[in-house]
N, C-alpha and C positions, 0 to 999 in steps of 0.2 A: 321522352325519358323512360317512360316507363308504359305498362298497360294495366287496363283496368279487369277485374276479372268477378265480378259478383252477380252469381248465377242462383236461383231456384228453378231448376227444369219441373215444369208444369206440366201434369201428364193429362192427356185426354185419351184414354187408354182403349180405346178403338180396334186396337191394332195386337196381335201375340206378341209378348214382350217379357223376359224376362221370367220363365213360367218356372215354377219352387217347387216341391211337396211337401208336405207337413200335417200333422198328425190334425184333425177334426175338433178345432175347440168347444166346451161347453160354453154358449154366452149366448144372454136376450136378445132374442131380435123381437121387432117388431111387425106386426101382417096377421091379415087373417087365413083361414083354412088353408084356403085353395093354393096361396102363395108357395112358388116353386123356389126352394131356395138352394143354391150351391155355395162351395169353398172359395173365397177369396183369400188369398194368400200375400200380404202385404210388408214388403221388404225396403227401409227405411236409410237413408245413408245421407253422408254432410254431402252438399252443394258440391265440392270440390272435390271429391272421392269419383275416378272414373264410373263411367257404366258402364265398363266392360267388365265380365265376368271374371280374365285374369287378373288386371287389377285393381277389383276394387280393395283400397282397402292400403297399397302400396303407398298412398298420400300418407302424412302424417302432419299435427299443429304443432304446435308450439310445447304447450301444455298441455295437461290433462280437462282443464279450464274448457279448453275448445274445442273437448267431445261433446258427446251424447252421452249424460250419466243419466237420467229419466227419459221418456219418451214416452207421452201419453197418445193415442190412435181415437178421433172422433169418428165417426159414417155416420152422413146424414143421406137420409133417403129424397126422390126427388121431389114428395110430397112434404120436405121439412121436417120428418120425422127422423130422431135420434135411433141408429141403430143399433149402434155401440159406443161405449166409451171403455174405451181400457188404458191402463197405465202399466208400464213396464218399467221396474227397475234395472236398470243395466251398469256396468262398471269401465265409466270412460271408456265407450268404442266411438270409430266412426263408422261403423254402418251395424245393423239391426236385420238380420236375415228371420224370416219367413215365420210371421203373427201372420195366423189362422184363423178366419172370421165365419160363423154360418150367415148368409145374406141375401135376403132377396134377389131372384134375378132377373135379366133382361130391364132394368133401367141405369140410368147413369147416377152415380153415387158424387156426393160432395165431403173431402176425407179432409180434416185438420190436423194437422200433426202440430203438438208442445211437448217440446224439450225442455231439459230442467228449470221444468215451471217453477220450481223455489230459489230462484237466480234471487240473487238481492242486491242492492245498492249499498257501497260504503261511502262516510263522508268521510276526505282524509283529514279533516281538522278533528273530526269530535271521534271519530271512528264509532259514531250510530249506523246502525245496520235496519232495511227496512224492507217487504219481495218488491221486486220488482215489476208484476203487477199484482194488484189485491184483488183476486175474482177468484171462486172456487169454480173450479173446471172441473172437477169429481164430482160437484152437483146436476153435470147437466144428466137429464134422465136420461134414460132410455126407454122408448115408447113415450114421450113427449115431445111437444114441438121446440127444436133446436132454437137459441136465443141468439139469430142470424145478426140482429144489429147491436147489441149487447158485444157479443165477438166483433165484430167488424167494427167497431169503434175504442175495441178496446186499445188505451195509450199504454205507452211508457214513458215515464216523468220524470225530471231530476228535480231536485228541489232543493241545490244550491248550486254555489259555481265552482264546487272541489267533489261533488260526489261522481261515483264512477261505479260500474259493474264491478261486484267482486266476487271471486270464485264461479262456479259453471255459471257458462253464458246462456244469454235465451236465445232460442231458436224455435221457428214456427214457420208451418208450411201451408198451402192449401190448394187443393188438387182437384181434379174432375177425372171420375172411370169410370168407363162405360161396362158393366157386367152383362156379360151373355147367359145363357140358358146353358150353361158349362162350369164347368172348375176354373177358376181364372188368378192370373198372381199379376204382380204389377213394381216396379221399383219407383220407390218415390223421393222425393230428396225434402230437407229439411238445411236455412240460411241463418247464420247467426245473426244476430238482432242489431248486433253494432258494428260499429266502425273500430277499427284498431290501429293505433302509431305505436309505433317504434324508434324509439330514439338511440343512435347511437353516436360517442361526441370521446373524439378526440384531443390529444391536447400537445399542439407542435408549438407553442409559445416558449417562453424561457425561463418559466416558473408555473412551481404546485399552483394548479386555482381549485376552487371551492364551488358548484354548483349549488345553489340557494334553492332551485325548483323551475315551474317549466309553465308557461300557457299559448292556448290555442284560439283564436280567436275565430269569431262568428259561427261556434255550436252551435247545432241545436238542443233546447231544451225536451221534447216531445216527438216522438214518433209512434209510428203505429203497429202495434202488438201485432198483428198477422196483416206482412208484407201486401200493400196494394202499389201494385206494379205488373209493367206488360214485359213480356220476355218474348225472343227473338228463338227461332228453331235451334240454336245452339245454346241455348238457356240463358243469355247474356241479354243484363237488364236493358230494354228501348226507352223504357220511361217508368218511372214512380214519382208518388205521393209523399207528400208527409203532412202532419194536421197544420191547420189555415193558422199563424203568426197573427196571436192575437195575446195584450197585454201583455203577462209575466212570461209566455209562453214564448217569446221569440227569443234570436241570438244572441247567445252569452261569449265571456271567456273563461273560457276555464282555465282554472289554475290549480296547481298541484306543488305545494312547497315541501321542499325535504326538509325532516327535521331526525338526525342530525343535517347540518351540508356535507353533499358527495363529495369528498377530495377526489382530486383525477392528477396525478403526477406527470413529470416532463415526459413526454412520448407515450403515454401512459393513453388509453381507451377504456371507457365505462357504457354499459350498456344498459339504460335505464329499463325498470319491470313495463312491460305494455301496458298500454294506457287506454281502456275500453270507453266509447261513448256514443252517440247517438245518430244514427245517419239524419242526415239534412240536405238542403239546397240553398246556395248564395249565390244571388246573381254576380257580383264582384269577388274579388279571389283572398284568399284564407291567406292570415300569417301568423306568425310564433313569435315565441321571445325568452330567452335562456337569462335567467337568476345567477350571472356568474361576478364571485367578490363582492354580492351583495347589490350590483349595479343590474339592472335591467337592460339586456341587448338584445335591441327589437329585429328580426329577418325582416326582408324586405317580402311584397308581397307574391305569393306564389301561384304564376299565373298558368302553369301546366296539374295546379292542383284541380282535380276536375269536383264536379257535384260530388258529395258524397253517401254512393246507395249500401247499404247494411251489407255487410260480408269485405268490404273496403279494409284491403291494408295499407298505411300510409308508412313507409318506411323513410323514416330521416337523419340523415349524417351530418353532424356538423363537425366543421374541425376547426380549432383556436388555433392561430398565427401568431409567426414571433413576436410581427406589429403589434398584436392583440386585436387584430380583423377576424372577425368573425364567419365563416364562408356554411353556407347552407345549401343544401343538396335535398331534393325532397321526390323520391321515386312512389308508385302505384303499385303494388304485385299483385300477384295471385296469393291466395290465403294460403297455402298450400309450399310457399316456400317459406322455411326456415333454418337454414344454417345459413345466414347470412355471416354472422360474424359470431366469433369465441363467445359463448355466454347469451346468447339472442335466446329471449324467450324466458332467462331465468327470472 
C-alpha cells in the first residue's frame, strides 16, 4: 500500500562534502597550546529535505509545527570533552545553512543536534501543558566532560492516555565527523521525534453523523530523546530501539475526544488536526476506532501497518457507507507529502 520513509542520514564525514563559507565565530573551545584548530562549518536540515544543493529546501510539512524553530549545535571532542554548545534561534525553516565553529583538528567529533527543545506535551482533557523533556541542555559546559549517559538515556514521556505533542515538534540528531587539519563543513540532518496520523473520514451514508473522537491502539508510552537506531547508506531506518516495556510504561490507547462532536454532512469530508505521538514497536498489528453517534466503531486490524520508527506518517481514510459499514484504508508516506486532500494539515 504504501512505503515507509524515516530517515536520519548519519554522517561520518570522512569524505569532501557539502563544503560552505562563512564568516569565523567568536566561541570557547576547549585544548591546550599547541592545539591546531580550523573552521568547521555545520549545515543543519529536516530528514526529508534533499541533499542536493538545488533542492534543498523544495520539500515542505504540513505546518510550521514541522519545522525547525530552535536548533541547538553540541561538539563533543573525542576525549568527551564539550566543545561547544550553541543555540540558534530560527523562524520555521527546514534547513539551517552554515553555523561556524573554531575546533580542534584532525579528530573525529561527536555532534548532537536539539531542535525545539521547548516542544511540550498537551492533555486534551485538562489542556495542562508540560516540556517535553525536563533537562537543561544550556547547562551542558563547555570544557567540561559531556554528560554521555544522562543524554543517551534521556526519554520522552506521556503521562496519560490523551496527551500529545503540541506546537513545534522535537527533533534530535547525532552524528560523527571526522575534522582534518583543514577548513571543513559537513550537512547534517536532524528527525522528528514522533510519529504522525492523519485522519481523513468521509461520509457516503444517508445522513449528517457526528464524530465523538478517535483511538489508536498499542502506543507507545516512552521513547528515546536522541534516536538509537542503525541506518542503511540511503539513511532509511534498518533497525531501532525504544526503552525496555516495563510497568506503566508499556502500550496504551490513546484516545482523543472532541468536544464539541465534528459534524460531517451527506458526501461531506472532514479532515481531522494531526495527531502527534510516540514511535514504538508491536510485535502484532495496531488498530483504531472512530466515536461515530456516540457508538464506538472498532477497524479491523491493520496488518500492512508496520513498526512504527519516529518521522512515520500514517495517513488514514475512512469512509461511512450507506449500510453504515465503516471501510478503512491505512497507507505509510514520506513526511514530505502533504496535499493529500483539501484542508490536510490544518
Amino acid at each position: 500500500m504504501g512505503r515507509l520513509v524515516s530517515s536520519v542520514i548519519l554522517c561520518l564525514m570522512s569524505m569532501p562534502a557539502f563544503f560552505a563559507c562563512g564568516s569565523v565565530a567568536e566561541f570557547e573551545v576547549a585544548g591546550g597550546e599547541e592545539t591546531e584548530y580550523v573552521n568547521l562549518d555545520i549545515s543543519v536540515a529536516m530528514s526529508d529535505v534533499s541533499g542536493a544543493p538545488t533542492r534543498a529546501g523544495e520539500e515542505d510539512a504540513a505546518n510550521d509545527n514541522e519545522k525547525m524553530q530552535s536548533l541547538r549545535i553540541v561538539i563533543v571532542r573525542g576525549d568527551m570533552t564539550v566543545e561547544a554548545n550553541r543555540r540558534i534561534n530560527l523562524k520555521a525553516v527546514l534547513n539551517h545553512e552554515d553555523e561556524t565553529f573554531k575546533v580542534a583538528a584532525n579528530e573525529r567529533k561527536t555532534i548532537y543536534l536539539f531542535v525545539n527543545e521547548d516542544a511540550e506535551f498537551v492533555s486534551e482533557t485538562d489542556n495542562l501543558r508540560r516540556k517535553v523533556v525536563d533537562y537543561d541542555l544550556g547547562g551542558i559546559a563547555v570544557g567540561q566532560p559531556f554528560p554521555a549517559s544522562d543524554i543517551e538515556n534521556l526519554k520522552v514521556s506521556l503521562a496519560s492516555r490523551s496527551e500529545q505533542v503540541a506546537g513545534p515538534l522535537p527533533m534530535s540528531g547525532k552524528h560523527y565527523v571526522d575534522v582534518p587539519g583543514q577548513d571543513h563543513s559537513c550537512r547534517l540532518f536532524v528527525t522528528r521525534a514522533a510519529v504522525k496520523f492523519s485522519f481523513h473520514i468521509t461520509n457516503n451514508s444517508t445522513e449528517e453523523i457526528s464524530l465523538g473522537g478517535v483511538t489508536i491502539s498499542k502506543m507507545a508510552r516512552e521513547e528515546w530523546y536522541v534516536p538509537h537506531a542503525v541506518y542503511d547508506a540511503d539513511g532509511n531506518v534498518v533497525e531501532y530501539e525504544v526503552p525496555p516495556l516495563e510497568g506503566d510504561n508499556g502500550q496504551y490507547i490513546f484516545r482523543n475526544d472532541f468536544a464539541p462532536s465534528i459534524p460531517v454532512t451527506v458526501g461531506g469530508t472532514v479532515d481531522l488536526r494531526p495527531i502527534y505521538l510516540l514511535e514504538g514497536k508491536y510485535k502484532d498489528d495496531y488498530s483504531m476506532s472512530l466515536f461515530v453517534g456516540g457508538t464506538e466503531r472498532h477497524a479491523a486490524l491493520f496488518d500492512n501497518l508496520p513498526d512504527l520508527p519516529r518521522n512515520t506518517h500514517v495517513v488514514v481514510n475512512v469512509t461511512i457507507k450507506k449500510d453504515a459499514r465503516i471501510v478503512w484504508e491505512v497507507d505509510v508516506v514520506p513526511y514530505d507529502v502533504v496535499d493529500l486532500f483539501p484542508g490536510f494539515g490544518k
